[in-house]
N, C-alpha and C positions, 0 to 999 in steps of 0.2 A: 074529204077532210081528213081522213084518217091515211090518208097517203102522203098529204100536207103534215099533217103530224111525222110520220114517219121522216119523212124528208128532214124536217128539221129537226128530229131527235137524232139523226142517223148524222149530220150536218153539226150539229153541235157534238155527238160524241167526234166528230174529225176535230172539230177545233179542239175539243178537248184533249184529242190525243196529238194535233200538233202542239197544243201549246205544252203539254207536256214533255213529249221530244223535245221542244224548245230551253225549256226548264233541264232537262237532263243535259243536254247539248249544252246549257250553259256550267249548268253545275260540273260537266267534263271539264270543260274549258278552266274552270276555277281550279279543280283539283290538279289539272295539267300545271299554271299560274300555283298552284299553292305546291306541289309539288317542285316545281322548279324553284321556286321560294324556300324550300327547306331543304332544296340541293346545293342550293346558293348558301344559304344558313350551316349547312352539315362542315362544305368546307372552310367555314370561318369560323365553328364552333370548335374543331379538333386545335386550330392552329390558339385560339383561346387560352384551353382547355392546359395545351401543354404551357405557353406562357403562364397559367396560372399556377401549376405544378411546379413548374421551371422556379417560381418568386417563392411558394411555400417550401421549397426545396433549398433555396440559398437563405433562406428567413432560419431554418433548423439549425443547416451548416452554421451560420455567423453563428446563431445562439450555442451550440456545440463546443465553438472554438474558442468565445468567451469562459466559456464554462469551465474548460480544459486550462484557458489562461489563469480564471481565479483557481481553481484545482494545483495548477503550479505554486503558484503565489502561497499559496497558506499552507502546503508539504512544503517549503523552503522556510519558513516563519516557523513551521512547527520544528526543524531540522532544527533552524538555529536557535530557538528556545532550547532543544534537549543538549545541541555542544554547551551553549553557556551555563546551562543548570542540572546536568547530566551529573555532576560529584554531588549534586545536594544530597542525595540519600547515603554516599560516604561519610560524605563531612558529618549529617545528623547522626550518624552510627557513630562514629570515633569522639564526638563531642564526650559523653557520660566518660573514657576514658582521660581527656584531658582533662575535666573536672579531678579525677578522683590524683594525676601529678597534681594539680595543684594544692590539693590536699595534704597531700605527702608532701611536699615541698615546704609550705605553711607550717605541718608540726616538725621542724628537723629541729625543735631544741633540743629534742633526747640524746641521749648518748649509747643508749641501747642499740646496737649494730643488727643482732638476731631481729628486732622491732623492725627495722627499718627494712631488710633484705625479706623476711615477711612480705611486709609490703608493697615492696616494687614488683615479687612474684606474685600477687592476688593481682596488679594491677597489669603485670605483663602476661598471667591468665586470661583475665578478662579483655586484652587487646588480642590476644589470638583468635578468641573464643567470637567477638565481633568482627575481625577480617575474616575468618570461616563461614559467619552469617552472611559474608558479602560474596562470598566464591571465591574467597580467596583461599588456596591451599598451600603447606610447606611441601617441597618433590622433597623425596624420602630418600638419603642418597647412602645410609651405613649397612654396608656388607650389600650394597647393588652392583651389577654386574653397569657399565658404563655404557651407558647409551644416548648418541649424538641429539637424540629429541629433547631430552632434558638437562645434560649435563655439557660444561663447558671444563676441557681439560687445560688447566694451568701449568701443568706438573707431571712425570711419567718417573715414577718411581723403582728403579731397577733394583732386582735382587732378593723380593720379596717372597719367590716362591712360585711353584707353577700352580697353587691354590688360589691365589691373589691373584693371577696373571688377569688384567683385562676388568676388574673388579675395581670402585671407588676404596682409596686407602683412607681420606681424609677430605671433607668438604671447609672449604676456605670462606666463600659467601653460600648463604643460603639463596635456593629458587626458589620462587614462588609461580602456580598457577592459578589464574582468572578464567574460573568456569569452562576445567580442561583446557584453555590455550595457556603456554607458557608466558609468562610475561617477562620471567628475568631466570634466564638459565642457572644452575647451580653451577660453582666454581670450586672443583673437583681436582685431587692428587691421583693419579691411574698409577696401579700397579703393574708392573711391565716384566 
């Protein structure tokens, strides 16, 4: 009996190890099958992968371009708000001057002349005194040496002496400069 036994412990450990092998054998099989299934997967997941890139990538661009269009759109709005309202802060500076002609203009019943010449100089003070506050400057042109940056020769005055030679004798219109650039050249007699 104990041979009987053996046999059939020794008989079942076989089955158990074919059906084992068979279980591995199958689970190979599977992993082969799943394997080839995620090789099948692999190269339809890259192709995916980059089409999805590919959409998130032109979804940026559009939104970029938009962005860049309103970007234009409101520096061109903002441009042209500053050309049309660009003198506001001239005109609010010179305004307290045209106030104060009017004023003078209003009292002219005097006959007082010193009165009056007073006060066109308080008020032609106080107009310089606010185009300076804007950058604007008078070009200095008596006893300057003449130079094409600022000065416009109307006039060459001959005879005047080899001291004068080349030097403004007489300014005709006043220049003026806008924050160092010239804006209206001075109109100048040269000694020659």
């Amino acid at each position: 009996m104990s041979k009987e036994k053996k046999i059939n412990i020794e008989d079942e450990n076989l089955e158990n190890t074919s059906a084992e092998n068979e279980e591995v054998k199958n689970e190979e099989q599977t992993s082969e099958c799943s394997a080839d299934d995620v090789k099948e997967e692999d190269a339809v997941d890259p192709l995916e992968a980059a089409q999805e890139e590919n959409a998130k990538l032109r979804d940026q661009l559009l939104r970029t371009i938009a962005e860049f269009e309103n970007y234009k759109k409101r520096t061109l709005k903002e441009k042209a708000e500053l050309i049309l309202n660009g003198g506001e802060k001239t005109i609010t500076a010179i305004l307290p001057v045209l106030d104060d002609f009017e004023r003078a203009l209003a009292d002219t019943h005097t006959d007082d002349s010193n009165a009056i010449r007073e006060g066109m100089e308080l008020i032609f003070k106080k107009f310089t005194k606010t185009l300076e506050g804007l950058g604007v400057h008078k070009i200095e042109t008596e006893d300057k040496d003449f130079d094409v940056d600022f000065h416009e020769a109307i006039a060459m005055v001959p005879g005047m002496g080899d001291d004068k030679k080349g030097k403004v004798i007489d300014c005709v219109q006043t220049g003026y400069t806008l924050n160092d650039k010239v804006i209206r050249h001075a109109k100048v007699a040269v000694g020659q």
